[in-house]
C-alpha positions, 0 to 999 in steps of 0.5 A, a space after each residue: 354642563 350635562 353634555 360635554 364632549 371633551 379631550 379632558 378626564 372626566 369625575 364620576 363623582 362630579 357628573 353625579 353631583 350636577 345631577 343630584 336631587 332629593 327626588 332622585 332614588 337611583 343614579 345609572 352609570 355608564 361608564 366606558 374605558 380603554 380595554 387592552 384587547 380587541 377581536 383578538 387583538 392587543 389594543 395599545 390605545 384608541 383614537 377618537 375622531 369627532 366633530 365637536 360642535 354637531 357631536 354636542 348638538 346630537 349628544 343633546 338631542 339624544 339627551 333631550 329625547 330621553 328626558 321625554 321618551 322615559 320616566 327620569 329626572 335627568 341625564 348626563 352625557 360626556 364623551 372623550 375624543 382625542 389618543 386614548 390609552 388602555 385604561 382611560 375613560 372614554 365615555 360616561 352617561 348618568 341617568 337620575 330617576 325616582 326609581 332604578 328601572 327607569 335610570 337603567 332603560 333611559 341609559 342603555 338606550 342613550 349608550 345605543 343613541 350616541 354609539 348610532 348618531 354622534 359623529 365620533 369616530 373610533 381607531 383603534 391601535 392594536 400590536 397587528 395595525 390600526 382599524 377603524 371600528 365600524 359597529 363590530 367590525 375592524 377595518 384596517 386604516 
């Protein structure tokens, strides 16, 4: 499944193997985790809200898009929702193509898609409250 939105950890090495082909030169990865501090703030964990079924559809769309807007083979887009804590994986997008710059584009543009589109909604729980985050701003729950 090359879209997947899922409360279950996730292998690197597995979303590679589902894109693997001898066509490909270079495989991106994007991989986001939990960090322990945001805005100055000790973050204790993250939690994902999501609408799983429109979230999928959106997270195909935008798949599909960069299948067609750039030069690559194929792509992978899997996102966590549920509590997250510092430390676990949150987000993975694999970009397969004959050649690096290509991989790299399509990825960082999927990154912004999913961030702008995907109806996923991010709390983070810090020492000093919890905020939703919106873009780069906190604003507190």
């Amino acid at each position: 499944m090359k879209v997947r939105l899922t409360k279950e950890t996730f292998s690197v090495d597995e979303a590679i193997r589902l894109l693997r082909v001898p066509e490909s030169g270079a495989y991106v990865v994007f991989l986001g985790q939990v960090r322990n501090e945001s805005h100055g703030k000790s973050v204790q964990k993250l939690v994902y809200e999501a609408y799983p079924e429109m979230a999928e559809k959106e997270m195909e769309r935008i798949r599909e898009e960069a299948l067609k807007r750039f030069s690559i083979l194929d792509m992978l887009i899997w996102h966590r929702y549920g509590e997250l804590p510092v430390g676990e994986d949150t987000i993975l997008i694999v970009a397969s193509a004959k050649h690096r710059k290509e991989a790299f584009e399509a990825c960082s543009w999927a990154l912004d898609e999913v961030k702008k589109r995907v109806p996923v909604w991010k709390k983070e729980v810090t020492t000093e409250g919890t905020f939703w985050i919106e873009g780069d701003r906190q604003v507190p729950v």
